[in-house]
N, C-alpha and C positions, 0 to 999 in steps of 0.2 A: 589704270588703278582706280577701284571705287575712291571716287570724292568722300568723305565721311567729317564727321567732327567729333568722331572718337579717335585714341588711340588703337590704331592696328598694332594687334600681337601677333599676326601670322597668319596663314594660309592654310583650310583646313579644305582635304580632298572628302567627296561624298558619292562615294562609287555608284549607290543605289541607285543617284539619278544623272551620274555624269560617265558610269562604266569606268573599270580597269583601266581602260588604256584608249587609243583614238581608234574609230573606227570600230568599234565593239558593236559585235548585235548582242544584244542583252533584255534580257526582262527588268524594268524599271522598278523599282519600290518607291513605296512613301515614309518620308522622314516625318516623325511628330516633331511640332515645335513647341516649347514650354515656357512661362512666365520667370520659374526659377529652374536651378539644377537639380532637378528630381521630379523622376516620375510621378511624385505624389502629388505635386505640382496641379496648378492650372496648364489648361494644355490650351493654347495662343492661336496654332493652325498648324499645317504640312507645308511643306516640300513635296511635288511633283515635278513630272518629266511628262510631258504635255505632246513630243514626238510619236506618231503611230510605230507599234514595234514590230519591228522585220523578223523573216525566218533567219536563224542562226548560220543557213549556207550563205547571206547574202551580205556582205561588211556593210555596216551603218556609219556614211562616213557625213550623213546631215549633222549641220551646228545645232546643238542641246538646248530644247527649249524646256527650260527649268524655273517654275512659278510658285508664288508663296499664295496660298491661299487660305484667309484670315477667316479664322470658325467665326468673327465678331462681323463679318461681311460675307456672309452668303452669296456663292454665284458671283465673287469679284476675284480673280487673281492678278499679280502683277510680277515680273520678272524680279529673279531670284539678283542680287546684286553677286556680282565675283568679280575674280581676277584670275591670271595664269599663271601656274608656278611651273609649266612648262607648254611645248611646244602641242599646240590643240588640248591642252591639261587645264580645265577649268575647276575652282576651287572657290569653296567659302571665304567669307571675307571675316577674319576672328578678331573679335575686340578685350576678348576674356578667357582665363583658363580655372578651372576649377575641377580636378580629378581629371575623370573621364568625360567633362562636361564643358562646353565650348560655349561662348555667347558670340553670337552671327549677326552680320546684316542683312537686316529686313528690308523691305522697300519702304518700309517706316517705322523709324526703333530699332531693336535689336531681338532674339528672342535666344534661347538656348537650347541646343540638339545633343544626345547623349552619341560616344562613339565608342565602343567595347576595344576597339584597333585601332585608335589614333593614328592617317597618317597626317600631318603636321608639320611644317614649317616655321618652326616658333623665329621671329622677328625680336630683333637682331639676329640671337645666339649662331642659327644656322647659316648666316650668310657669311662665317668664317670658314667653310670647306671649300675646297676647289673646281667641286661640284655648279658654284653660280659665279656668272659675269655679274661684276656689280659696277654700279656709277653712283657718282653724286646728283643728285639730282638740280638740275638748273635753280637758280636763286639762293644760293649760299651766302651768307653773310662775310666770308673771306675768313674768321676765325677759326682759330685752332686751341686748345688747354693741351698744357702739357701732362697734367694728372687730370682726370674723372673727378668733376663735382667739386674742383679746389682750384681757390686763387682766381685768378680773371684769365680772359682770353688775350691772346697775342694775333693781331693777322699777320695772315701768309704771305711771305714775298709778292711783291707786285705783278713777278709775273706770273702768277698763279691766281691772282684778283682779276684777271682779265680773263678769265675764263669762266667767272662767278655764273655767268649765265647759262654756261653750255653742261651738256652733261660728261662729266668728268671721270675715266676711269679709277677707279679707285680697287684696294684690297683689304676689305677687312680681316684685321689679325688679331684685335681680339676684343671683348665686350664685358662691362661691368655694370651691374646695379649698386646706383650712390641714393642712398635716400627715397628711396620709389623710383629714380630714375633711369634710364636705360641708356648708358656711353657707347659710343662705339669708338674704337681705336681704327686708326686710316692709314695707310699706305697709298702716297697718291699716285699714279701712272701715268705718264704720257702717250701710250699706245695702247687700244685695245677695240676690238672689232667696229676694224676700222678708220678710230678715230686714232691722229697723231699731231700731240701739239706742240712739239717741237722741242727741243733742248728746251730745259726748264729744271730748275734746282729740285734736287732731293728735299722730299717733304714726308713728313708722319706726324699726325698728332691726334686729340681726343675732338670729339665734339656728341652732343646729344642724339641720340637715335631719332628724335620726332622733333622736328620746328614748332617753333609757340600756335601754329595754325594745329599740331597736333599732326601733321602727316609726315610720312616717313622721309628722315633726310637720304636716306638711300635705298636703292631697290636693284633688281636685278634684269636680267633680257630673257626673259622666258623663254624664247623663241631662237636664241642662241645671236650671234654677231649678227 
């Protein structure tokens, strides 16, 4: 997962320079990147795909070299930041949504890309299908709220504070915005790809979608178990 000290809203796909699907021979395009959401906009730099392109009889199964290069730096690119929302599936890193207009991570800053066909992984909301393995991510504070955004926190059984560190299967069921903020409701697990930690009490409760550091309290396994 991109390091950031924004809040991540989600996972935006960019065919142009990452293709349909793995292994795609494709002809590359370049994405404009812009100051605000509109093309009227100041326009910041591109998104390229920097990989030589193959004839279409031949699968392109080389790792995606995809570069920001800054109109304010001529002759300088630097790797595009991402992450995977699935298996060899590389995707923007989104900090903002507005229409049809995305705000990404840049190798410095952020900028915003227009997409006519959003595909998108909005953070939380979609990681309540059964489509993603989700976990807790290591460093939990042990608290749980029994409502979203109300009253104080209760921690978890003890023996479920002993796992604060590790990553935790979890199931999200369902997610609310309190105030700007973003809950996710939990279902916690003791088995899942993989991991089993033993008899341990039934647990559910709320907690925030992003730690005071602003990074995601839960995420998924791109890559499956």
């Amino acid at each position: 997962m991109q390091e950031t000290e924004e809040r991540v809203v989600g996972l935006l796909r960019l065919p142009e320079v990452y293709g349909e699907y793995a292994c795609q021979a494709f002809e590359p395009k370049t994405i404009n990147i812009y100051s605000s959401p509109s093309t009227g906009r100041r326009q910041i730099g591109t998104i390229e795909r920097t990989n030589p392109i193959k004839p279409p009889e031949r699968p392109d199964c080389d790792e995606s070299i995809v570069v920001v290069r800054q109109l304010a730096t001529p002759g300088r690119t630097d790797p595009l930041p991402y992450d995977e929302s699935g298996y060899e599936f590389s995707t923007a890193v989104a900090y903002e949504q507005s229409g049809k207009w995305f705000r990404i991570a840049l190798p410095q800053g952020s900028g915003w890309v227009e997409r006519q066909e959003p595909e998108f992984i909005a953070y939380p909301d979609d990681l309540t299908t059964e489509s993603f393995s989700t976990y807790l991510r290591p460093g939990w504070d042990g608290n749980l709220w029994t409502e979203p955004g109300r009253g104080t926190a209760t921690p978890a059984p003890q023996q479920w504070r002993t796992h604060r560190e590790k990553e935790i299967p979890v199931r999200v069921t369902a997610t609310r915005m309190v105030d700007g903020v973003a809950w996710v409701q939990l279902r916690f697990e003791t088995e899942s790809c993989g991991t089993d930690l033993g008899a341990l009490p039934p647990l559910q409760g709320w907690m925030p979608a992003h730690r005071s550091a602003k990074s995601t309290a839960i995420w998924f396994y791109s890559r499956g178990c």
